[in-house]
BAZATOR-764753 format. One line per 5 residues: number of its first residue (from 1); their letters; for each residue x, y, z of N, C-alpha, C, O. Coordinates in nm, 4 decimals, always signed. Layout:
BEGIN
NUM> A> X,Y,Z,X,Y,Z,X,Y,Z,X,Y,Z | ...
This chain:
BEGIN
1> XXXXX> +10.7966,+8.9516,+11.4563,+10.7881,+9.0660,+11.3673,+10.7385,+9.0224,+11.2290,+10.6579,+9.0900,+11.1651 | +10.7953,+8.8950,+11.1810,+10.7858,+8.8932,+11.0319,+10.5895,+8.8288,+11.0259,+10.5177,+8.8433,+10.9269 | +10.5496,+8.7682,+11.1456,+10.3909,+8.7803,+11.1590,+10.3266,+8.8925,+11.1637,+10.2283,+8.9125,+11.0922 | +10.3781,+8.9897,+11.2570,+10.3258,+9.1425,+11.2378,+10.3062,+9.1513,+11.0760,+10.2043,+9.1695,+11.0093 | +10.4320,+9.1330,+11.0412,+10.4344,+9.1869,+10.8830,+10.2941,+9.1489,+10.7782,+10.2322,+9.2171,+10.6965
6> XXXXX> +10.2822,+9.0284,+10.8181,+10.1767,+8.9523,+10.7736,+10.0349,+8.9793,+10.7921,+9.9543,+8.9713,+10.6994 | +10.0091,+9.0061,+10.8919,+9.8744,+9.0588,+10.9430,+9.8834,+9.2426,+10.9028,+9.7913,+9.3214,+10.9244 | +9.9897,+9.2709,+10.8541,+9.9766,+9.4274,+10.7636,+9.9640,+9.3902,+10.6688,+9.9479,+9.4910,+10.6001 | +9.9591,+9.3087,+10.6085,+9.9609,+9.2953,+10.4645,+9.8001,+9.2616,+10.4569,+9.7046,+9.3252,+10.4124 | +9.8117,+9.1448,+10.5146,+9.6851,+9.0630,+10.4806,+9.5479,+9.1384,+10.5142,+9.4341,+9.0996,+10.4877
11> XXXXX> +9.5869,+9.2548,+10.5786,+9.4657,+9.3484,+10.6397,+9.4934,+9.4764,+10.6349,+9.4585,+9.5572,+10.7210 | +9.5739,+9.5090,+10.5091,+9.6015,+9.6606,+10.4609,+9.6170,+9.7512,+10.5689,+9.5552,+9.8576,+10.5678 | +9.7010,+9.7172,+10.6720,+9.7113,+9.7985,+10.7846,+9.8260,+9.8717,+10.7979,+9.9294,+9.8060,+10.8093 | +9.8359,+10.0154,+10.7996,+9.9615,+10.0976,+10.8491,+10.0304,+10.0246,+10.9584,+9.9957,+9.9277,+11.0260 | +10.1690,+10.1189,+10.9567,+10.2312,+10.0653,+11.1152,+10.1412,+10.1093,+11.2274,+10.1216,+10.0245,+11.3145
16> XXXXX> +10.0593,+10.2737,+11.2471,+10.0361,+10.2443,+11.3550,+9.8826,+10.1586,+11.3910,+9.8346,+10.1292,+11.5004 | +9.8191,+10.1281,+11.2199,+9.6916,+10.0486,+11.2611,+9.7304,+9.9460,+11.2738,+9.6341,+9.8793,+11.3114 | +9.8389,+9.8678,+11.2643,+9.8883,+9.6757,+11.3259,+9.9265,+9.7167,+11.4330,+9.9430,+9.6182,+11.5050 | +9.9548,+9.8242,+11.4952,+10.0143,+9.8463,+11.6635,+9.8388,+9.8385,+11.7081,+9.7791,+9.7372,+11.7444 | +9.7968,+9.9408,+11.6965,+9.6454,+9.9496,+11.7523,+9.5372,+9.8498,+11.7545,+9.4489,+9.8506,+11.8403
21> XXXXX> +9.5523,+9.6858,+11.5720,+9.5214,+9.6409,+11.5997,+9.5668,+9.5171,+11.6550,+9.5240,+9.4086,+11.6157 | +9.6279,+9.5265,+11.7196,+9.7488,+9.4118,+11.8000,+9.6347,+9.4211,+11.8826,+9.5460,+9.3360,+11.8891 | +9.6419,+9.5724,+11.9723,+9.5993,+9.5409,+12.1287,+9.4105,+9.5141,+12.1134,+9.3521,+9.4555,+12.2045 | +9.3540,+9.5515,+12.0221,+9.2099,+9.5366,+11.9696,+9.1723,+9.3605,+11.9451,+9.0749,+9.2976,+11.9866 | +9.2642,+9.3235,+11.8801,+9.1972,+9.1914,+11.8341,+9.2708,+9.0679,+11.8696,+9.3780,+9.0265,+11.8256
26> XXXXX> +9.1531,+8.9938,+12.0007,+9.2181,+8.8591,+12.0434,+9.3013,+8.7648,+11.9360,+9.4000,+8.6986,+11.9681 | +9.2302,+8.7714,+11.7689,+9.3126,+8.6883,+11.7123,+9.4182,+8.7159,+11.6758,+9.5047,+8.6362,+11.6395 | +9.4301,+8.8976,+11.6831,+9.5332,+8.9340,+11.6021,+9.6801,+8.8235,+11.7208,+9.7709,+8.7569,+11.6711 | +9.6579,+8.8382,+11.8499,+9.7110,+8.8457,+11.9864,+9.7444,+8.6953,+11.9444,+9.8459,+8.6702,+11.8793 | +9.6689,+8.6124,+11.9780,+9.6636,+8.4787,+11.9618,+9.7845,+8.3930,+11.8090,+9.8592,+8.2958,+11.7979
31> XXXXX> +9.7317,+8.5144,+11.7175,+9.8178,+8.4450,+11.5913,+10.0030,+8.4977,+11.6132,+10.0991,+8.4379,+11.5647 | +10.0071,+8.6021,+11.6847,+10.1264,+8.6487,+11.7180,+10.2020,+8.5782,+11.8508,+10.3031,+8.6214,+11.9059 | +10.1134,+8.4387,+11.8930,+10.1566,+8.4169,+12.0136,+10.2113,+8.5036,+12.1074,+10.3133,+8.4817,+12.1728 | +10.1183,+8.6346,+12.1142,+10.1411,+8.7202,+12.2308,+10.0520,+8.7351,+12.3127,+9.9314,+8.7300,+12.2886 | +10.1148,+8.7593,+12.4400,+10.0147,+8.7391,+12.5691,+10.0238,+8.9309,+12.6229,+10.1253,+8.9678,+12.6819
36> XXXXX> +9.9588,+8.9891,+12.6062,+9.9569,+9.1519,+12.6857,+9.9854,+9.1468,+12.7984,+10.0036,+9.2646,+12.8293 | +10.0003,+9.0925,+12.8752,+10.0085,+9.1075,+13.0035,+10.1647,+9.0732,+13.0408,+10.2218,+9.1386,+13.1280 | +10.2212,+8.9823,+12.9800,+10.3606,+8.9565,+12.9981,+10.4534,+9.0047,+12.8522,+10.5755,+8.9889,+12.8553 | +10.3880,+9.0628,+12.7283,+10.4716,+9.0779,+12.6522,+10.4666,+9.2171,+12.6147,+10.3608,+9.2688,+12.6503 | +10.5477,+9.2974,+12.5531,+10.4573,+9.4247,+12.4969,+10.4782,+9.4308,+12.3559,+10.5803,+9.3842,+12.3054
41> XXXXX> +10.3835,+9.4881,+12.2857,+10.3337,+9.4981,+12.2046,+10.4325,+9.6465,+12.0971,+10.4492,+9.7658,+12.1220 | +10.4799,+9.5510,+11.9690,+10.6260,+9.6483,+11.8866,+10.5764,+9.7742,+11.8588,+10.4664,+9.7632,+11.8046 | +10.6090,+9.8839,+11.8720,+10.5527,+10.0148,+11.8752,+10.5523,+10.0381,+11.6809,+10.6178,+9.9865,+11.5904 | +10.4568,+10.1284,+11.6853,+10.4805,+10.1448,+11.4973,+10.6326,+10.2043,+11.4963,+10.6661,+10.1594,+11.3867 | +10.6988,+10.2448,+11.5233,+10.8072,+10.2619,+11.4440,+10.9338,+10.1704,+11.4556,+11.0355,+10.1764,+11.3864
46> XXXXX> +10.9016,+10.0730,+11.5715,+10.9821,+9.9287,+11.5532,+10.9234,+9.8784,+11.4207,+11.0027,+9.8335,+11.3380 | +10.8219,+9.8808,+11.3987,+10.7611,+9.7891,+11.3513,+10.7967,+9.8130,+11.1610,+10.8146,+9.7257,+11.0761 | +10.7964,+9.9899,+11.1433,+10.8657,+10.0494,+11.0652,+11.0109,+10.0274,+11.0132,+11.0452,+10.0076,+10.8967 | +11.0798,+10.0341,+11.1118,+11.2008,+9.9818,+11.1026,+11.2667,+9.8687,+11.0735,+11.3820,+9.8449,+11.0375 | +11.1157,+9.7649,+11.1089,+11.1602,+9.6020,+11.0858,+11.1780,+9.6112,+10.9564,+11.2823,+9.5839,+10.8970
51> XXXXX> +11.0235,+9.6701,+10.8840,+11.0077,+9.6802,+10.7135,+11.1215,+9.7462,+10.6536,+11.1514,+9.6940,+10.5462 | +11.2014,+9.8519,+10.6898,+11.2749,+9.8992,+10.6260,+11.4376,+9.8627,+10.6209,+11.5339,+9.9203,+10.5705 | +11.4261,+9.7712,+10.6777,+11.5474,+9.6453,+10.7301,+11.5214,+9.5315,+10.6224,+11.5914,+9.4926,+10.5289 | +11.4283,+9.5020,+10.6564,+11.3930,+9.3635,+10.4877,+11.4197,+9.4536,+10.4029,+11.4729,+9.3992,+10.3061 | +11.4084,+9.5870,+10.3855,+11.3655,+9.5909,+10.2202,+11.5321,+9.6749,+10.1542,+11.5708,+9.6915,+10.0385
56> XXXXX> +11.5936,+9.7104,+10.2830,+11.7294,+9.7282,+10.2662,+11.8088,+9.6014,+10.2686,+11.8770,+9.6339,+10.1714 | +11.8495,+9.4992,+10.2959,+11.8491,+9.4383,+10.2944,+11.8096,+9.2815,+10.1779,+11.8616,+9.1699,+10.1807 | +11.6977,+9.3372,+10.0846,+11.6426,+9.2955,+9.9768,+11.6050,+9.1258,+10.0483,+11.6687,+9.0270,+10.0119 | +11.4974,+9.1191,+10.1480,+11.4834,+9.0043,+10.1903,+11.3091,+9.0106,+10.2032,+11.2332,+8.9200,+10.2376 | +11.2835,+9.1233,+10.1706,+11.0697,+9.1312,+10.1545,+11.0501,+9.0468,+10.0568,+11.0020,+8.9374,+10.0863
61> XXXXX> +11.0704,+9.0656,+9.9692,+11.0541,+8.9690,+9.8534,+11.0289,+8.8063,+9.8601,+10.9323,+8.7304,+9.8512 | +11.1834,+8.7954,+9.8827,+11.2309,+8.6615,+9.9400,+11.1460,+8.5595,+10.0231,+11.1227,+8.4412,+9.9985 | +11.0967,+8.6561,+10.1533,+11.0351,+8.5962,+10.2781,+10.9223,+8.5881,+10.2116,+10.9078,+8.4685,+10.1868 | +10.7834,+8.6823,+10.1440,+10.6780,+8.6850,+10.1201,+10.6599,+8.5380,+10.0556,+10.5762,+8.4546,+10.0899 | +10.8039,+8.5194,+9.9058,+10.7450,+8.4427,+9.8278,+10.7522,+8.2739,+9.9022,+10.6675,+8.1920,+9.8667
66> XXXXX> +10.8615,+8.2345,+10.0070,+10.8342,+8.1288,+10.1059,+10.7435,+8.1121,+10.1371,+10.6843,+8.0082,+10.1082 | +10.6664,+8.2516,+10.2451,+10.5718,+8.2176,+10.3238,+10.4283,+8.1935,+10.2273,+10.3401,+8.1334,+10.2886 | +10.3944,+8.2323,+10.0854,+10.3328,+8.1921,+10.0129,+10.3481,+8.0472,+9.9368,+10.2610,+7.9843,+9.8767 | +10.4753,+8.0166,+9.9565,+10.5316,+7.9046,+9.8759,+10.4641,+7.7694,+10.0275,+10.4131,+7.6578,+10.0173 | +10.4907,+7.8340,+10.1199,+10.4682,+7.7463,+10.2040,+10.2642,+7.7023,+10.2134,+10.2099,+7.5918,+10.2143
71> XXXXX> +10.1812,+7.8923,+10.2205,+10.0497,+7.8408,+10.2445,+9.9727,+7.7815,+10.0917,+9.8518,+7.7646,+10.0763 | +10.0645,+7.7608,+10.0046,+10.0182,+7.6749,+9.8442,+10.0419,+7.5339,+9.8971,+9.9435,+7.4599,+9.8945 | +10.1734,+7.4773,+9.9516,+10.1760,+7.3684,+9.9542,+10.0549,+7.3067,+10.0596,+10.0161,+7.1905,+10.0475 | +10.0038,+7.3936,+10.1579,+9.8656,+7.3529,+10.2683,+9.7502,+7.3694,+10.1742,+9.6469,+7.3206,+10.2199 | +9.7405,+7.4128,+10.0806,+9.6295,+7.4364,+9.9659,+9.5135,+7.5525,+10.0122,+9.3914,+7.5517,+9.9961
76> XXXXX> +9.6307,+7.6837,+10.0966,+9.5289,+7.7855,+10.1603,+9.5737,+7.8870,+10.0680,+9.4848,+7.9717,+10.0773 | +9.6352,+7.9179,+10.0073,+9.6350,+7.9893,+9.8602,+9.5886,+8.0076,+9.7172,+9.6675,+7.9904,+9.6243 | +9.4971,+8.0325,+9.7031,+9.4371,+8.0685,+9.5618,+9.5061,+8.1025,+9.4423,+9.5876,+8.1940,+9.4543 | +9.4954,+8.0596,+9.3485,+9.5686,+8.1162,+9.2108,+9.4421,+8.1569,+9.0976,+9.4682,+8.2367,+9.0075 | +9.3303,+8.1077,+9.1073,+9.2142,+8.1441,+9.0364,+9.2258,+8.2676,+8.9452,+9.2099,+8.2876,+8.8248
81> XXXXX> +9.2537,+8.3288,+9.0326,+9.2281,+8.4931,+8.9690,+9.3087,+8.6372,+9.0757,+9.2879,+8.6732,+9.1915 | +9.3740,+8.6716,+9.0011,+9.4332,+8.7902,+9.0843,+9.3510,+8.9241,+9.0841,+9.2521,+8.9100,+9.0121 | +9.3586,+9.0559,+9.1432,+9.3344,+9.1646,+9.1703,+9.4257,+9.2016,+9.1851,+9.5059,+9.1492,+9.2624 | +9.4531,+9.3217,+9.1072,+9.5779,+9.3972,+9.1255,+9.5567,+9.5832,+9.1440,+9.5139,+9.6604,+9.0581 | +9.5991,+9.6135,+9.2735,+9.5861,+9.7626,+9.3146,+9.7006,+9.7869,+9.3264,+9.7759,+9.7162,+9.3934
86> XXXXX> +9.7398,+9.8991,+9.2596,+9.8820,+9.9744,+9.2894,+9.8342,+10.1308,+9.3558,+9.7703,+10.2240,+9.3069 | +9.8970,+10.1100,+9.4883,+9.8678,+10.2561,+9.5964,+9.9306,+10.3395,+9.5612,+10.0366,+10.3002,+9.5125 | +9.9150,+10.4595,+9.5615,+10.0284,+10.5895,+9.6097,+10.0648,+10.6076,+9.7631,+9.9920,+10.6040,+9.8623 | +10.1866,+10.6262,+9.7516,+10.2654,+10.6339,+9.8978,+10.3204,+10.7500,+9.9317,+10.4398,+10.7461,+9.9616 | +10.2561,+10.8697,+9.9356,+10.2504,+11.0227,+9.9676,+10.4257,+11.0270,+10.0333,+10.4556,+10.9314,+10.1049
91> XXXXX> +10.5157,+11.1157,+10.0128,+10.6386,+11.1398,+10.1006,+10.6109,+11.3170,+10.0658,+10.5400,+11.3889,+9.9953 | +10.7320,+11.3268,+10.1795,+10.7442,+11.4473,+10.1221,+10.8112,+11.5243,+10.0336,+10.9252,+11.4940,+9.9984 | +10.7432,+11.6408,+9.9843,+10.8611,+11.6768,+9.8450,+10.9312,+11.7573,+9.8780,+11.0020,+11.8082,+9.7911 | +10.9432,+11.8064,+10.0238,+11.0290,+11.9550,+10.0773,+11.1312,+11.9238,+10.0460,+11.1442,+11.8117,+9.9968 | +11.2214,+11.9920,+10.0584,+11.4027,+12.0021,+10.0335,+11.4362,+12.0468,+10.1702,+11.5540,+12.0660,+10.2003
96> XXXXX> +11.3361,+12.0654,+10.2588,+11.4284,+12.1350,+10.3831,+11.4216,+12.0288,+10.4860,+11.3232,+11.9939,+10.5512 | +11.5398,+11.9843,+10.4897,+11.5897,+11.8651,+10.5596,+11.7134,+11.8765,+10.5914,+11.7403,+11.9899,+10.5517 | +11.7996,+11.8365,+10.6338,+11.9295,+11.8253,+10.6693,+12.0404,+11.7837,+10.5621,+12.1590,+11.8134,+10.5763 | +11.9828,+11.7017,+10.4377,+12.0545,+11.7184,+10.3345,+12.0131,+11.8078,+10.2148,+12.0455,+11.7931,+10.0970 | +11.9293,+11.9104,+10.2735,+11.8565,+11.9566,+10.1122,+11.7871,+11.9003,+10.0176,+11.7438,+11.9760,+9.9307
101> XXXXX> +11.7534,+11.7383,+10.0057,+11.7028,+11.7031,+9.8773,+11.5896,+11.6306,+9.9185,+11.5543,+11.6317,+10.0364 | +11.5228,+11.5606,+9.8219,+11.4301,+11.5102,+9.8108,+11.4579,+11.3607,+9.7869,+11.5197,+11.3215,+9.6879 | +11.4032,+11.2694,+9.8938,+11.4199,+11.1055,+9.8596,+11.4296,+11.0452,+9.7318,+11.3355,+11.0394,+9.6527 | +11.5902,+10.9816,+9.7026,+11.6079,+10.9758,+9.5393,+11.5279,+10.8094,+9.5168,+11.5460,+10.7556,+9.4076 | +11.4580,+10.7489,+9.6032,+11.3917,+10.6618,+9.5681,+11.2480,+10.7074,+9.5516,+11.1704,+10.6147,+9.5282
106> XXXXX> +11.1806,+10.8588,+9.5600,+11.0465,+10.8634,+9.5275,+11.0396,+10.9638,+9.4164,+11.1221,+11.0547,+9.4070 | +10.9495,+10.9483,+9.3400,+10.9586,+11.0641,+9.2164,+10.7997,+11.1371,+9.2542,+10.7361,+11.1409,+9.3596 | +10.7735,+11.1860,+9.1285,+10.6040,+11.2211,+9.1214,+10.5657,+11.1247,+9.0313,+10.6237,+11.0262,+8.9855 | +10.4295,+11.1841,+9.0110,+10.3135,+11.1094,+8.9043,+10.2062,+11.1457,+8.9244,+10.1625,+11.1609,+9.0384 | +10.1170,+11.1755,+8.7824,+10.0250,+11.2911,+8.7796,+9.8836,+11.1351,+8.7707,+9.8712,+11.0438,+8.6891
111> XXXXX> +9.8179,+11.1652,+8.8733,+9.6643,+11.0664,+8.8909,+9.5981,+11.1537,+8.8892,+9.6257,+11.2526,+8.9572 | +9.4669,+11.1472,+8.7968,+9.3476,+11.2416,+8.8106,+9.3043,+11.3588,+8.7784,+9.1989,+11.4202,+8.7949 | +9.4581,+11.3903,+8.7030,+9.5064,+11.5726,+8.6918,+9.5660,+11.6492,+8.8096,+9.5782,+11.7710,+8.8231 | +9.6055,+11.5340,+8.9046,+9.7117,+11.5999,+9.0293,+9.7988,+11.5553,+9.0396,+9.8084,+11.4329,+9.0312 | +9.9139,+11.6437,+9.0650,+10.0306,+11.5370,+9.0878,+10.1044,+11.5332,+9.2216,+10.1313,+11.6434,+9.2694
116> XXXXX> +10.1370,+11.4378,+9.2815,+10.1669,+11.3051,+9.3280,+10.3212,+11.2992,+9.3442,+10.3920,+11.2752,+9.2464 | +10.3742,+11.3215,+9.4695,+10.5394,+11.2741,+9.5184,+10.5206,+11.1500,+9.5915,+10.4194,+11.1389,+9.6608 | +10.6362,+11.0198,+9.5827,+10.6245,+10.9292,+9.6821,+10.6220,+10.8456,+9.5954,+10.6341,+10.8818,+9.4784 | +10.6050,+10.7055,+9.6290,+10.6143,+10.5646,+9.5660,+10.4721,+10.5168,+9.5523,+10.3728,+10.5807,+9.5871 | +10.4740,+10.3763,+9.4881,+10.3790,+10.2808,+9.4468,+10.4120,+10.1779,+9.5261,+10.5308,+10.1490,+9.5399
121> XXXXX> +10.2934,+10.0930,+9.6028,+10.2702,+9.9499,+9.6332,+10.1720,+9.9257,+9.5517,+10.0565,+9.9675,+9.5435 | +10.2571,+9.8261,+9.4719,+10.1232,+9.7237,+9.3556,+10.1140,+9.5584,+9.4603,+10.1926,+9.4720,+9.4992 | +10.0273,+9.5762,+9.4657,+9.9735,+9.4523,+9.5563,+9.8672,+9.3754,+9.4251,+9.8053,+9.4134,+9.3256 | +9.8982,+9.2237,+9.5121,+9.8494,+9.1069,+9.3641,+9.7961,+9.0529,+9.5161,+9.8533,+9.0163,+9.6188 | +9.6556,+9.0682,+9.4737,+9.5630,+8.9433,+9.5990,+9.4544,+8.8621,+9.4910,+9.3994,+8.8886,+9.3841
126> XXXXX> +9.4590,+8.7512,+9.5838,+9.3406,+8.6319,+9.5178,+9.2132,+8.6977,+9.4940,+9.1713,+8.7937,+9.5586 | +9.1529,+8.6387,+9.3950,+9.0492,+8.7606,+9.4013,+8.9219,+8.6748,+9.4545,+8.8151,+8.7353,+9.4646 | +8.9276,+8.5258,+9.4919,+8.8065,+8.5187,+9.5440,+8.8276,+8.5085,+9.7125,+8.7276,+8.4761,+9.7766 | +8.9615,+8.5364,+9.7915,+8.9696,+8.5364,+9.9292,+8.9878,+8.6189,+9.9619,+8.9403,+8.6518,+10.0706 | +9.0836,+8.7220,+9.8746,+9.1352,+8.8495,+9.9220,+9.2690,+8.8887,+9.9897,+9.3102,+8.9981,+10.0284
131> XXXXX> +9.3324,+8.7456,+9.9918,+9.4236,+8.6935,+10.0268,+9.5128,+8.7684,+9.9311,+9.5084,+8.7631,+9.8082 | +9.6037,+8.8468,+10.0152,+9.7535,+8.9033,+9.9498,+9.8332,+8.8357,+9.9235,+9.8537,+8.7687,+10.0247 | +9.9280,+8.7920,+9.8122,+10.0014,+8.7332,+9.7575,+10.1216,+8.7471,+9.7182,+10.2087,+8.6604,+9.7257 | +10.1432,+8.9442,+9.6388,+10.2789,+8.9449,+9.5893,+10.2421,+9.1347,+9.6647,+10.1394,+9.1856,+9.7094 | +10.3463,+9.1733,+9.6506,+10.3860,+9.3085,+9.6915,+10.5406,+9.3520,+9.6160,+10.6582,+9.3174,+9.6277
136> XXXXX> +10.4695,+9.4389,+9.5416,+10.6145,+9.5068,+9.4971,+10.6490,+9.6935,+9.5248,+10.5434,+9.7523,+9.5014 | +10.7349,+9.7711,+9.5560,+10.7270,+9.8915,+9.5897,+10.8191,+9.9523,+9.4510,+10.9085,+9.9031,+9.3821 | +10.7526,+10.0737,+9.4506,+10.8689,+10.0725,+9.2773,+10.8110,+10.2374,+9.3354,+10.7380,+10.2647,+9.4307 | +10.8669,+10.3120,+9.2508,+10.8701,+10.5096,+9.2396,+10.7147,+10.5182,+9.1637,+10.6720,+10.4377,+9.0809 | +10.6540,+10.6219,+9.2090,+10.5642,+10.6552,+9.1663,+10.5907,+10.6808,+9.0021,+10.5222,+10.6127,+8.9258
141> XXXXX> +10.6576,+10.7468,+8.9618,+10.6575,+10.7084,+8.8245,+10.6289,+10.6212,+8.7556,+10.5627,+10.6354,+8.6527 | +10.6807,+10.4940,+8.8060,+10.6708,+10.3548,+8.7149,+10.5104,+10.3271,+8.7086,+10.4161,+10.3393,+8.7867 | +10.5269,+10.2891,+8.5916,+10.3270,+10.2678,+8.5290,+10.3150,+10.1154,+8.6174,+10.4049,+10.0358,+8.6442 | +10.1895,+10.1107,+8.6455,+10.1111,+10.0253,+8.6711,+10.1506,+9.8806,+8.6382,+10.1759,+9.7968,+8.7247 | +10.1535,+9.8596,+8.5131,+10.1589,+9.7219,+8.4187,+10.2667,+9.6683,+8.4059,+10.2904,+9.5579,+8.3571
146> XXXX> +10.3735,+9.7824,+8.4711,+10.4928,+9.6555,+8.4551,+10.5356,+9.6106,+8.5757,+10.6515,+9.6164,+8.6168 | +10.4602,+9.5745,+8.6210,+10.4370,+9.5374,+8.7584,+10.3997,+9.3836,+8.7757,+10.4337,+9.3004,+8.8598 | +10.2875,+9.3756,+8.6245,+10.2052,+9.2626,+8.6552,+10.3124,+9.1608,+8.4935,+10.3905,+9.1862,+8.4019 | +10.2165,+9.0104,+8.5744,+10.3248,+8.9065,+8.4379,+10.2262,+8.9283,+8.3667,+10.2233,+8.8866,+8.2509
């Protein structure tokens, strides 16, 4: 799972585009040491659930900065120069749910002259590999910049 995780990151892929490209790409297959024929392949909302287990848990962080700590010491990590994109993460703003409210971890935020319910992923990649590096998730509210050192 925590390779799944990796190959979403490293290739900006939803849960169900790392399910779809699991079964699409021999390397994806190969780097997951999975074989299709004898294994099956984590459905997006396992795969959902894994993420939302680290991040309850407060262990995304943690794991990312190892497994980066680890590809610096092989010298496959870049520090040159970062790129920094912070996404919007659309939720919904209904109230009609089973508790009435609205997710107290997502707010709004007005981009463009529209506004915007759901969170931010500010992602920090190398900027001459493209290589993802840091990931932080914060409320759409929170500005951009305090994100970055």
């Amino acid at each position: 799972m925590l390779r799944i995780l990796c190959l979403q990151q490293w290739f900006s892929l939803s849960d169900p585009g790392v399910e779809e490209a699991i079964y699409d790409r021999n390397s994806f297959q190969k780097f997951l040491k999975l074989d299709l024929l004898s294994s099956p392949v984590p459905d997006e909302t396992t795969i959902l659930k894994f993420r939302h287990c680290l991040e309850k848990h407060q262990l995304f962080e943690k794991i990312f900065s190892e497994i980066n700590r680890h590809l610096d010491e092989k010298g496959l990590l870049m520090k040159a120069g970062t790129i920094v994109d912070a996404t919007l993460i659309a939720a919904p703003s209904s109230t009609k749910n089973k508790t009435k409210k609205r997710d107290a971890e997502m707010s709004s935020t007005k981009k463009s002259g529209k506004w915007h319910f759901g969170m931010k992923a500010h992602i920090g990649a190398d900027s001459s590999s493209g290589i993802v590096h840091s990931l932080t998730a914060t409320t759409a509210k929170d500005h951009d910049i305090t994100q970055m050192e």
